[in-house]
Backbone bond lengths (Angstrom), bond angles and torsions (degrees), N, CA, C in turn:
res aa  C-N    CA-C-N  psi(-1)  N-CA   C-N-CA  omega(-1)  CA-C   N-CA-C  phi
1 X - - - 1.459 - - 1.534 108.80 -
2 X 1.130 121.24 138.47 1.601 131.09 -164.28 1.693 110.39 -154.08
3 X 1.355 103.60 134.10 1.920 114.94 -178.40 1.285 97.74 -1.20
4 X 1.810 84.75 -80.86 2.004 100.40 -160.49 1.357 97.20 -38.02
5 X 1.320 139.42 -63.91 1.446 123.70 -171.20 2.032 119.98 -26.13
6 X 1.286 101.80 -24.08 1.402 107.16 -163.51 1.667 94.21 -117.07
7 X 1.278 128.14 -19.52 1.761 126.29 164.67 1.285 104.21 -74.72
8 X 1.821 127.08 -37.27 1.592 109.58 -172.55 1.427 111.71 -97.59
9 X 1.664 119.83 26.61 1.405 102.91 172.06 1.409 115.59 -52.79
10 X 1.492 102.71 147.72 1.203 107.58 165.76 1.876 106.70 -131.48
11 X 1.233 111.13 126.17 1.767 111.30 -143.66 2.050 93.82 -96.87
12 X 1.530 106.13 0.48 1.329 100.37 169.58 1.943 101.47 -90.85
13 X 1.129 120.25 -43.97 1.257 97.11 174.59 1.689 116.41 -99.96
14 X 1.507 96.02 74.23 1.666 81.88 -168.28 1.695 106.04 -88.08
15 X 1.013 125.37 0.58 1.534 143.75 156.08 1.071 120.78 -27.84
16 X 1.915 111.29 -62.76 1.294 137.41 -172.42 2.087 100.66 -73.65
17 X 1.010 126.73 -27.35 1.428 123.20 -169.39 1.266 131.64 -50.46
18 X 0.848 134.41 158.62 1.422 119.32 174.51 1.717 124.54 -68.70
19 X 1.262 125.70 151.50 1.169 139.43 -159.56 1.660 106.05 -54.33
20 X 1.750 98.68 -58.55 1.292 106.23 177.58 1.709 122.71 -55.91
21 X 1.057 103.56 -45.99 1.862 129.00 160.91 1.754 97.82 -17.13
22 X 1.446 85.08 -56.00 1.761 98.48 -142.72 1.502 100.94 -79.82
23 X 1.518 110.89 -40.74 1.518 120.55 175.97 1.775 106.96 -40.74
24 X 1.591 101.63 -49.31 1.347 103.97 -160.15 1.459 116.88 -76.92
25 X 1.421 107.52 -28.57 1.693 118.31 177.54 1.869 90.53 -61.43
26 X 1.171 103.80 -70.22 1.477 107.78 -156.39 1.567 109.26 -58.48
27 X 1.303 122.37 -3.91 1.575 119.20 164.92 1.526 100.93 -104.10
28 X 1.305 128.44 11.88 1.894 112.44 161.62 1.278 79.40 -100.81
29 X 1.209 131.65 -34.69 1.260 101.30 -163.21 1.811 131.76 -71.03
30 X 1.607 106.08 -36.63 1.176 112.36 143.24 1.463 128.21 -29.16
31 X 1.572 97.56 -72.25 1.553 78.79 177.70 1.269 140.98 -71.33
32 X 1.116 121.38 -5.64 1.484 126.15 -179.69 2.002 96.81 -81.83
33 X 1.208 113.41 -38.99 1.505 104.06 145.18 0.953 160.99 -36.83
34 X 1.546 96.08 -47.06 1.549 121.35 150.16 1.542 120.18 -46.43
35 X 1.454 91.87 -60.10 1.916 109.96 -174.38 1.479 104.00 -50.03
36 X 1.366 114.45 -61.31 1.643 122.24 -168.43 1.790 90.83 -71.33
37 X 0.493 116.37 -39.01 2.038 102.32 -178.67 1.937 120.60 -54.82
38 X 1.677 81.71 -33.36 1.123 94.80 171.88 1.367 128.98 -78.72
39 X 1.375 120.45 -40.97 1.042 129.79 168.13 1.416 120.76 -69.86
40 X 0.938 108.54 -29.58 1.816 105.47 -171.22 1.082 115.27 -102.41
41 X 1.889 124.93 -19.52 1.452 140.62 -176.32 1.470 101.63 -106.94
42 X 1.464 113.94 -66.30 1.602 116.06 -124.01 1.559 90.32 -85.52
43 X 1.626 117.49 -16.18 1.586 127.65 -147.12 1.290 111.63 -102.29
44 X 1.513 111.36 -23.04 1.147 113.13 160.94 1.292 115.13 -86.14
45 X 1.370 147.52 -5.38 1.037 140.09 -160.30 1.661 98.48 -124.52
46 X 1.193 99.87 -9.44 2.102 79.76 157.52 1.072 112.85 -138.98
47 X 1.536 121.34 40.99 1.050 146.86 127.55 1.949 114.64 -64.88
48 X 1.412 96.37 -48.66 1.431 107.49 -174.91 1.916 105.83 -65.04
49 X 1.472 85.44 -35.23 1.914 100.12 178.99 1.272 128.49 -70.57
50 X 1.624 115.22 -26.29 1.200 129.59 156.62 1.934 130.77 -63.50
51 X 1.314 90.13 -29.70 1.188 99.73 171.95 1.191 120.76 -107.77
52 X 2.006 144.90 -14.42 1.591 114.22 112.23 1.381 128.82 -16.69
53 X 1.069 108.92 -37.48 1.796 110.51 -146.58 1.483 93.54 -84.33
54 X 1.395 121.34 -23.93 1.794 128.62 -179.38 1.634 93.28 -88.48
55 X 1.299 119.11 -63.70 1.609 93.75 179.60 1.469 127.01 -32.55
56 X 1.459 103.52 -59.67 1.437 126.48 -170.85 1.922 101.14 -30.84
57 X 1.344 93.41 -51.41 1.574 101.02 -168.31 1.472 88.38 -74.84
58 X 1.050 144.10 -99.30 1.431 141.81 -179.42 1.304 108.97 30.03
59 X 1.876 99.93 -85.98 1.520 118.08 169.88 1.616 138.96 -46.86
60 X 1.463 90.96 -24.00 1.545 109.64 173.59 1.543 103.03 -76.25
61 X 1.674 116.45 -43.29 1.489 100.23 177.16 1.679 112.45 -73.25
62 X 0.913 116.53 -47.88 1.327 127.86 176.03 1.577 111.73 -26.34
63 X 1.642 112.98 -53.10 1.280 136.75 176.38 1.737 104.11 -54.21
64 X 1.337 115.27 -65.26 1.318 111.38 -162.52 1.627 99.82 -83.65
65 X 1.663 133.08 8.10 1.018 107.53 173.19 1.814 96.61 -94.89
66 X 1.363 124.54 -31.11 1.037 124.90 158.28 1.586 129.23 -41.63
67 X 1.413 111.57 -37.24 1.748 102.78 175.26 1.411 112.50 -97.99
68 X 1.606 120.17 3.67 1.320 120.65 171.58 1.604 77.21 -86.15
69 X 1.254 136.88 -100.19 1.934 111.05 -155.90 1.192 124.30 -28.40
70 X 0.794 139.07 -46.57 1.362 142.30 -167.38 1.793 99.22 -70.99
71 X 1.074 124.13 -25.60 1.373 134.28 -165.12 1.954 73.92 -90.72
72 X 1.137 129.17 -54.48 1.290 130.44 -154.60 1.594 103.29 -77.88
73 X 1.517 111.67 -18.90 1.830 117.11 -163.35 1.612 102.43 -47.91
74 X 1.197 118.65 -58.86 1.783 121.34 -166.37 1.535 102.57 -65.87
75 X 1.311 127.70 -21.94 1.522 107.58 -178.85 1.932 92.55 -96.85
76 X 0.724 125.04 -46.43 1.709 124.77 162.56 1.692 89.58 -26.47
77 X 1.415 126.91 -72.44 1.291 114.52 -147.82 1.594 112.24 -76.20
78 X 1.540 113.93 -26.93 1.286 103.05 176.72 1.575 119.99 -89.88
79 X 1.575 109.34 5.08 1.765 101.00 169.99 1.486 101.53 -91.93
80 X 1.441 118.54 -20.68 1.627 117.10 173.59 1.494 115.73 -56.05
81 X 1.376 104.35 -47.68 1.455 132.51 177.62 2.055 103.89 -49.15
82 X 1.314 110.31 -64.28 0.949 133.60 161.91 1.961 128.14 -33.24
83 X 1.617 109.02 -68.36 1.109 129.03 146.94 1.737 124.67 -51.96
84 X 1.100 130.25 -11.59 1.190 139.10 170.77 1.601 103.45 -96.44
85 X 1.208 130.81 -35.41 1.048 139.17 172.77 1.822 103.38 -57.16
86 X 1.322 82.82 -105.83 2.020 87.87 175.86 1.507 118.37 -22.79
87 X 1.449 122.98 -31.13 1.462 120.75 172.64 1.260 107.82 -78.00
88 X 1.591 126.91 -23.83 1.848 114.78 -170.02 1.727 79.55 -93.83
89 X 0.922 130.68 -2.47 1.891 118.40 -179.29 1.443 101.05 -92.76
90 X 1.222 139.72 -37.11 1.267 145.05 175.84 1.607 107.19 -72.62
91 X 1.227 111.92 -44.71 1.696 114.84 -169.88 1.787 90.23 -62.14
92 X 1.316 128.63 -50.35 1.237 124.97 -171.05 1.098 108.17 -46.18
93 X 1.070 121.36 -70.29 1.566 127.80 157.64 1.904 126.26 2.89
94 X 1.583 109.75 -46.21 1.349 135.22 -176.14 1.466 94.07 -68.88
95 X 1.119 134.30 157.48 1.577 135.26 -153.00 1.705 78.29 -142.76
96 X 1.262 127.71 118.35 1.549 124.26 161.47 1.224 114.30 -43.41
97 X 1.715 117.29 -167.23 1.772 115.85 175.16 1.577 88.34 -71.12
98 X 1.458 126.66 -53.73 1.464 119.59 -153.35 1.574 140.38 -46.51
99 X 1.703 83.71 -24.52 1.237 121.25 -176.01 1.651 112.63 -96.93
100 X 1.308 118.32 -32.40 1.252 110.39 -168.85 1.837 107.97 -55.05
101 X 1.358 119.54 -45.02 1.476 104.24 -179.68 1.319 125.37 -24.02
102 X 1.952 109.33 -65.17 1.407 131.13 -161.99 1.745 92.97 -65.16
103 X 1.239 120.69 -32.33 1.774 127.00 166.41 1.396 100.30 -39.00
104 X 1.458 121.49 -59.66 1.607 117.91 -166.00 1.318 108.98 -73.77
105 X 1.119 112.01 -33.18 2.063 108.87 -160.71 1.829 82.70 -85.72
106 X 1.222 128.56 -16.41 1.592 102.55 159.89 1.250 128.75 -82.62
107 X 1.090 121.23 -17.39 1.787 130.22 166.45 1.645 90.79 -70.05
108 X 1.316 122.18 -60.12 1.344 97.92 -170.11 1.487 128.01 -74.97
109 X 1.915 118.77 -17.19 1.018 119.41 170.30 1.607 101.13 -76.11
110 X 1.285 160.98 -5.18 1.359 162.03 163.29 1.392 92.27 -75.45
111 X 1.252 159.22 -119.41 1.140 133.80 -175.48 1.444 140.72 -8.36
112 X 1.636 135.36 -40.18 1.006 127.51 150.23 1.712 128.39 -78.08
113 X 1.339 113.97 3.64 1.383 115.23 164.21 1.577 115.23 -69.05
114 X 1.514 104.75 -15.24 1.384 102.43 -142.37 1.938 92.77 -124.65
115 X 1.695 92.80 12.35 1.629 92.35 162.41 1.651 102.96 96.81
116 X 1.666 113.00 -31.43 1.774 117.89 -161.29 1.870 95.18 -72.67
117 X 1.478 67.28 120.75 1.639 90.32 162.79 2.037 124.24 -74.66
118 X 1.453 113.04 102.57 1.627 112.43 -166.49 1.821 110.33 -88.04
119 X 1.457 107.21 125.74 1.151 119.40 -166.56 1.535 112.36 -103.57
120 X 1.766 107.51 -11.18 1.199 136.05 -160.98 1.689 110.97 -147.52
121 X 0.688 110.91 131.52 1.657 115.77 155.62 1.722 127.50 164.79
122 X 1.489 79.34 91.35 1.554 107.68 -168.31 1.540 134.62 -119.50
123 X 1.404 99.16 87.27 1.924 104.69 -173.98 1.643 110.70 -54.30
124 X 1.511 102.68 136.06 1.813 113.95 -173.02 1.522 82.59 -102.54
125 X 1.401 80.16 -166.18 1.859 111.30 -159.64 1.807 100.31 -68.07
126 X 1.250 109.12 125.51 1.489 111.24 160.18 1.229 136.65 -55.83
127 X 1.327 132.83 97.56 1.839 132.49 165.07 1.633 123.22 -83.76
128 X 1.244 85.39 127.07 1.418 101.30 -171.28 1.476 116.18 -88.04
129 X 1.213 143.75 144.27 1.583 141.12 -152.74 1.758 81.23 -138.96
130 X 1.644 107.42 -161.86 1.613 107.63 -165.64 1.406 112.05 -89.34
131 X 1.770 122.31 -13.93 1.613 115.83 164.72 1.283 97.89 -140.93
132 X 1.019 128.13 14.85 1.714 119.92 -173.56 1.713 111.59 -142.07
133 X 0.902 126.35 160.74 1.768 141.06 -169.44 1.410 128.18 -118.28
134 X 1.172 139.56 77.82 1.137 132.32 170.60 1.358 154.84 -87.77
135 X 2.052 114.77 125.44 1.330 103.80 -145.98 1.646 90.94 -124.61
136 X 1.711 98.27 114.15 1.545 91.08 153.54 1.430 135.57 -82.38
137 X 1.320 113.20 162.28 1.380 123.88 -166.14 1.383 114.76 -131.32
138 X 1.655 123.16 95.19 1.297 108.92 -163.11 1.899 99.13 -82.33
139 X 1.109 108.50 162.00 1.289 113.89 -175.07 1.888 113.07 -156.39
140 X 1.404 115.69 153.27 1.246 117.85 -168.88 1.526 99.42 -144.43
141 X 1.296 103.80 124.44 2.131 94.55 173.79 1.630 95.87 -141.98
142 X 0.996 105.78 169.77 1.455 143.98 -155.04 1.407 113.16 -115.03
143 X 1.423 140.87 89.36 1.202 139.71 -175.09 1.209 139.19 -154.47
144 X 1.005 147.23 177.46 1.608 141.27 150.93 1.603 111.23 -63.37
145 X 1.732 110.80 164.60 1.489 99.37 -169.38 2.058 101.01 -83.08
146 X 1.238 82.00 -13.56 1.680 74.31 -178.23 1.487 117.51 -94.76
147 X 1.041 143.36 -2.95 1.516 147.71 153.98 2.032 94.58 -88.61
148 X 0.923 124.64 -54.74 1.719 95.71 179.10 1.901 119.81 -64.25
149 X 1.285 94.95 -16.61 1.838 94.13 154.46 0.936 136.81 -113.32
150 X 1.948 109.75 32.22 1.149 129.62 139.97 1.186 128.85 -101.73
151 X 1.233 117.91 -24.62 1.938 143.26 149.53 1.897 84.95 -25.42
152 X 1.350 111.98 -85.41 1.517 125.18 -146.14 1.188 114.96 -90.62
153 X 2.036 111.12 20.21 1.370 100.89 155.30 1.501 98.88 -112.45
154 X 1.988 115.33 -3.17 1.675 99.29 177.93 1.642 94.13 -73.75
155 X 0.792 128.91 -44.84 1.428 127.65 171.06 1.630 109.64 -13.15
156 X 1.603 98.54 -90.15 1.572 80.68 -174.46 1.221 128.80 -79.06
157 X 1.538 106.80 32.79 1.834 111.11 167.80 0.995 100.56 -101.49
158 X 1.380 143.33 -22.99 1.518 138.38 166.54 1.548 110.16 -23.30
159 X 1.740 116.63 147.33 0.937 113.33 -172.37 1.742 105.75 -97.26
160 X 1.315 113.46 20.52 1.287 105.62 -175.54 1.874 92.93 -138.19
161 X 1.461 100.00 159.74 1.531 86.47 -175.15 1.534 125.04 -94.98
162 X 1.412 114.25 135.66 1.753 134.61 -165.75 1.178 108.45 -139.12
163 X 1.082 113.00 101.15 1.655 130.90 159.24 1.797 120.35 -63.91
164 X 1.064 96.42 149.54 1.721 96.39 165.22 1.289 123.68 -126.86
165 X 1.677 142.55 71.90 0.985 137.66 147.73 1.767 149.58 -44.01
166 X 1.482 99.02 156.48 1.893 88.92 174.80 1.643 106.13 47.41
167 X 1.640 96.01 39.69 1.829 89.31 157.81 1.883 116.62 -59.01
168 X 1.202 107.05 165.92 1.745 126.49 171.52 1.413 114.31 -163.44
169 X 0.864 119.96 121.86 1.827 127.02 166.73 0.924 111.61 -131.59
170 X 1.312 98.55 135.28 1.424 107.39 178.37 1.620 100.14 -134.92
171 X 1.287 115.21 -171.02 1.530 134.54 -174.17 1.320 113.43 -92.84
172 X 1.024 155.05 157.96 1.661 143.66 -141.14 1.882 77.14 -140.49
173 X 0.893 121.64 -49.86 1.671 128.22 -160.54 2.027 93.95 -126.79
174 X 1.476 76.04 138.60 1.607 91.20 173.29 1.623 109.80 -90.90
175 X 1.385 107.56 -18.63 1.581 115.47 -172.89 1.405 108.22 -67.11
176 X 1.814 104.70 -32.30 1.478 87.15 -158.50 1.928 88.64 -118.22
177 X 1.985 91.83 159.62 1.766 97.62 177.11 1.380 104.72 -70.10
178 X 1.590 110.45 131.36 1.696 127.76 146.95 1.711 110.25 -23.39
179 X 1.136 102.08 -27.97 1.860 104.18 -156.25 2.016 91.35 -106.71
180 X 1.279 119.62 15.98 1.487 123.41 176.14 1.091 104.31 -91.17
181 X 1.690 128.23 158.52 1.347 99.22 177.42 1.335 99.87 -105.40
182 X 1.299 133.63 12.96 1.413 146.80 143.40 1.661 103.72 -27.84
183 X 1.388 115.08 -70.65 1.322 115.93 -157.88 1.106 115.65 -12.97
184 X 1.187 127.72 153.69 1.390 126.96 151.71 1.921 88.13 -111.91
185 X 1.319 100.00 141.12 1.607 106.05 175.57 1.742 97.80 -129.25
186 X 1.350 95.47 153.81 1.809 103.53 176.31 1.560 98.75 -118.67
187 X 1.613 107.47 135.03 1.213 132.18 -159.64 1.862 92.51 -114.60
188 X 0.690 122.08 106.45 1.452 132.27 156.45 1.685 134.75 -84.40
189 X 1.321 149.26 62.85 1.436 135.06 -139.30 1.875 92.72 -137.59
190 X 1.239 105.46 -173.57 1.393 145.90 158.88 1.594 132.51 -88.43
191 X 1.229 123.29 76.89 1.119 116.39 -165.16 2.042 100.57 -83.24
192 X 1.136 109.39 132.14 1.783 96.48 -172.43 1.772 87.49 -115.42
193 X 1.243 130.90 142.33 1.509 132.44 149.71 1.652 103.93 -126.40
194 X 1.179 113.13 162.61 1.343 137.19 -162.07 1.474 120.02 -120.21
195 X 1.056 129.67 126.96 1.405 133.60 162.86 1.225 140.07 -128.77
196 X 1.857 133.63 141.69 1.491 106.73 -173.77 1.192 107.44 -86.66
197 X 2.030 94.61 163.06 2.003 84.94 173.56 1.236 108.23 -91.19
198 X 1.199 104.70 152.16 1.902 103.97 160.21 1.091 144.65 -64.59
199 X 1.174 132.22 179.20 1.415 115.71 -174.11 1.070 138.06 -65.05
200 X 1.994 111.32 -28.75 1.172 118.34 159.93 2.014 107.42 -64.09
201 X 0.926 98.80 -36.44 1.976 87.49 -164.03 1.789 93.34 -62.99
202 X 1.393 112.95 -40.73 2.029 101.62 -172.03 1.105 92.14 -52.37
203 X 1.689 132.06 -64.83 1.296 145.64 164.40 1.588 123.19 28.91
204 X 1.393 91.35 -94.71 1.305 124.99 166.23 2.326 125.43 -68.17
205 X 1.504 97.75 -17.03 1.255 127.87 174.55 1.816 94.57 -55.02
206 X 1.121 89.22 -66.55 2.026 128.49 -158.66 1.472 92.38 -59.95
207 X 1.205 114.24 -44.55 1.783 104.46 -171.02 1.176 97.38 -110.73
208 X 1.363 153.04 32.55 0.930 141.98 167.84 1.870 105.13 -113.21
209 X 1.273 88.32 -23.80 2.109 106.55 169.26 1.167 91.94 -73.25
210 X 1.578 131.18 -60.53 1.323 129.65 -167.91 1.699 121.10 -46.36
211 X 1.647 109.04 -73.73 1.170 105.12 152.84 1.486 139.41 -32.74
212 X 1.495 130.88 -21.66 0.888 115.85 166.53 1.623 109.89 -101.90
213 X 1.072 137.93 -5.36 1.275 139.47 164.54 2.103 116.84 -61.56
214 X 1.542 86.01 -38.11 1.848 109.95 164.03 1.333 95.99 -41.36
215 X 1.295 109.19 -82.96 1.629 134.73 -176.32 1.282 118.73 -18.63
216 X 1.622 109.69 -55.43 1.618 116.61 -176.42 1.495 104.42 -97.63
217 X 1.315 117.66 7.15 1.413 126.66 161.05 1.648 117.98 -53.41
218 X 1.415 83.91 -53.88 1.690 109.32 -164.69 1.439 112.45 -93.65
């Protein structure tokens, strides 16, 4: 087989050609068959397969993050169970409006059980949070150091909840030692108690967020 064999085709008698001739036409010709099959068939379609093949995984994670919760649902439901608990034990705790008075005359009857003389005891302005109300109570008493740190452990035995912030003590007399049990020391603090609101106060809470959400609507 030689060039000229492939310069003198002549493609009406390509019948008559030589064997080798013919081998070689009919394998470009394949492949250029090949090429266009590929390109126009085979290339879009695992192209198309590659990108199943990324969903597939997608969904597969998707899947096992889905049967790990569901594997997780019953311990989810009994710490909810749980957490609903400890929150209706704490909410008890919250002293309604009706109640908050008899709340104060026990902070102040816990201090006069305990001998402290009150120089102060004065509830400030109420702040309200998203179900509960908070009212500090500044307060000042008069005592020895060991009855005012018995004051502020009846405190947190109260059956309702009372904080003590922004403590200060100081010495009532410069004459005599802090460390006597003479002293008289002055206790200065923050008494905070807590209450839930009712249904009218969420009530009115809820549309009063609303209305102003209107507001920056417009």
């Amino acid at each position: 087989m030689k060039l000229d064999d492939f310069n003198n085709i002549d493609i009406n008698n390509a019948g008559s050609l030589p064997a080798p001739v013919k081998a070689v036409l009919l394998t470009g010709v394949f492949l250029v068959l090949v090429a266009l099959g590929y390109y126009f068939l085979w290339s879009p379609e695992l192209e198309a397969l590659d990108t199943e093949k990324n969903k597939e995984q997608e969904l597969r994670k998707v899947f096992l993050e889905k049967k790990s919760q569901a594997i997780s649902l019953e311990a989810y439901k009994t710490q909810m169970v749980e957490i609903e608990k400890t929150f209706g034990a704490l909410l008890k705790q919250l002293p309604d409006r009706s109640q908050i008075d008899g709340l104060l005359t026990d902070i102040n009857q816990a201090g006069l059980s305990r001998g402290l003389e009150f120089e102060l005891f004065k509830p400030g302005q109420e702040s309200q949070a998203d179900f509960y109300a908070e009212m500090p109570i500044s307060i000042k008493l008069l005592g020895t150091y060991h009855d005012l740190g018995a004051f502020a452990t009846d405190i947190s035995k109260l059956s309702r909840i009372v904080t003590l912030g922004d403590i200060a003590v100081t010495n009532q007399s410069k004459d005599v030692k802090p460390s006597s049990t003479d002293a008289v020391l002055v206790m200065e603090a923050v008494a905070k108690t807590y209450r839930y609101l009712d249904a009218d106060e969420v009530a009115a809470k809820r549309k009063a967020a609303k209305d102003q959400a209107a507001k920056k609507g417009q």
